[in-house]
MIPAVO-429803 format. One record per residue (C-alpha): residue in three letters; x, y, z. Coordinates in Angstrom, 1 decimal. Layout:
+------+--------+--------+--------+
: resn :   east :  north :     up :
+------+--------+--------+--------+
:  ALA :      X :      Y :      Z :
...
+------+--------+--------+--------+
END
This chain:
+------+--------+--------+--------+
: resn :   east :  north :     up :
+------+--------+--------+--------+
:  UNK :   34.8 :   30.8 :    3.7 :
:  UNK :   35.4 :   27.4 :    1.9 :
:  UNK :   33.3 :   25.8 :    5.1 :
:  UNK :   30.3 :   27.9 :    3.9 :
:  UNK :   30.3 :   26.5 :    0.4 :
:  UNK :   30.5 :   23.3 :    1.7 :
:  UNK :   27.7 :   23.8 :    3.8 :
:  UNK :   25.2 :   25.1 :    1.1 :
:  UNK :   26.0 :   22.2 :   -0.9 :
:  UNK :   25.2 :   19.9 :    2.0 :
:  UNK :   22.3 :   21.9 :    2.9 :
:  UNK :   21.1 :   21.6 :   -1.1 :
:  UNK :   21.5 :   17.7 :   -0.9 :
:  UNK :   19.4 :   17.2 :    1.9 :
:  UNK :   17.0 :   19.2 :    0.4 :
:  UNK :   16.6 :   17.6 :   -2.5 :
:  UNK :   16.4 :   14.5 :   -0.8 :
:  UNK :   13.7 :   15.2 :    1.8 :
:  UNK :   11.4 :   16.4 :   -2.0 :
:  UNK :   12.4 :   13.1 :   -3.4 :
:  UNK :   11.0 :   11.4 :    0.3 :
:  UNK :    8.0 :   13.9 :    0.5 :
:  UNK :    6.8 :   13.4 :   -3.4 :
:  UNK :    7.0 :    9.6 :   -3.2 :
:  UNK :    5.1 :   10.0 :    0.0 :
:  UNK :    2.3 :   12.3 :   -1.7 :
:  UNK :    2.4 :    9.6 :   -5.1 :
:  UNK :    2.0 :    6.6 :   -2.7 :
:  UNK :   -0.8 :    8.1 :   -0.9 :
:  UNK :   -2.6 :    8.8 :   -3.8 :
:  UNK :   -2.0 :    5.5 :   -5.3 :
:  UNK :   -3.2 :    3.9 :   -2.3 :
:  UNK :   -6.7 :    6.4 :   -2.2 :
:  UNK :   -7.3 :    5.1 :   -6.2 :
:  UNK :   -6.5 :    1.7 :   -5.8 :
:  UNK :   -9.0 :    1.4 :   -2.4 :
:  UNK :  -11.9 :    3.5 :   -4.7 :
:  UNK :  -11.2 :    0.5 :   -7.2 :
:  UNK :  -11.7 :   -2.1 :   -4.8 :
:  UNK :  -13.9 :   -1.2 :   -2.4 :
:  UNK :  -16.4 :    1.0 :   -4.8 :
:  UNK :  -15.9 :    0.1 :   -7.8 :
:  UNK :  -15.9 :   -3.3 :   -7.0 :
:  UNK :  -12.7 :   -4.1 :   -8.5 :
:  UNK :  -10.9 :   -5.8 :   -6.2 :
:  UNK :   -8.6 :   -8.0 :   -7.8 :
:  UNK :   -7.2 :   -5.4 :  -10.3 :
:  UNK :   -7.1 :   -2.8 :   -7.5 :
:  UNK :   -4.7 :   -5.3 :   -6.0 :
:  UNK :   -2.9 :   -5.7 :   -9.0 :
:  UNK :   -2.8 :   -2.0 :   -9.5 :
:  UNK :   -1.6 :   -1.3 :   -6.1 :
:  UNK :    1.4 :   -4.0 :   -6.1 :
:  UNK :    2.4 :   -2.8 :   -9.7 :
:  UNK :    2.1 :    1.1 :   -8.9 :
:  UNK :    4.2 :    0.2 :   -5.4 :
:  UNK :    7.0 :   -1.2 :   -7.7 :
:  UNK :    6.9 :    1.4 :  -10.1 :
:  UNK :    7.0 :    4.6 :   -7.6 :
:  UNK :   10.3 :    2.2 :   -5.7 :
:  UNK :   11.8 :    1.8 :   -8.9 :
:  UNK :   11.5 :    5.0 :   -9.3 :
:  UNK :   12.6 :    6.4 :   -6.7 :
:  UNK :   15.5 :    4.5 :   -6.8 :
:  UNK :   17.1 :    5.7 :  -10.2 :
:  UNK :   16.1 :    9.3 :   -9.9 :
:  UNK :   18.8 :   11.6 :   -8.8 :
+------+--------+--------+--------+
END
């Protein structure tokens, strides 16, 4: 019975872990949709650039201290 307990909590990990992967996934994908709109329509390029590198280190940073 004790291998069951330690199976949901294994089991509860990885899920966590694949919504942490699948939400920076979704974040980056939008961040990478707003930042091309900037640059290629709004004719921003040089802040959608800076945008893009600044949001990419924010959503790692991110991602790295969030439990």
């Amino acid at each position: 019975m004790a291998d069951a307990q330690d199976d949901i909590s294994a089991h509860l990990a990885t899920y966590n872990a694949f919504n942490k992967l699948v939400l920076f996934g979704i974040l980056f994908v939008i961040l990478l949709l707003a930042c091309m709109a900037l640059g290629l329509v709004g004719g921003m390029g040089v802040f959608a650039l800076l945008v893009g590198i600044a949001g990419s280190v924010v959503l790692l940073v991110a991602a790295a201290i969030m439990e």
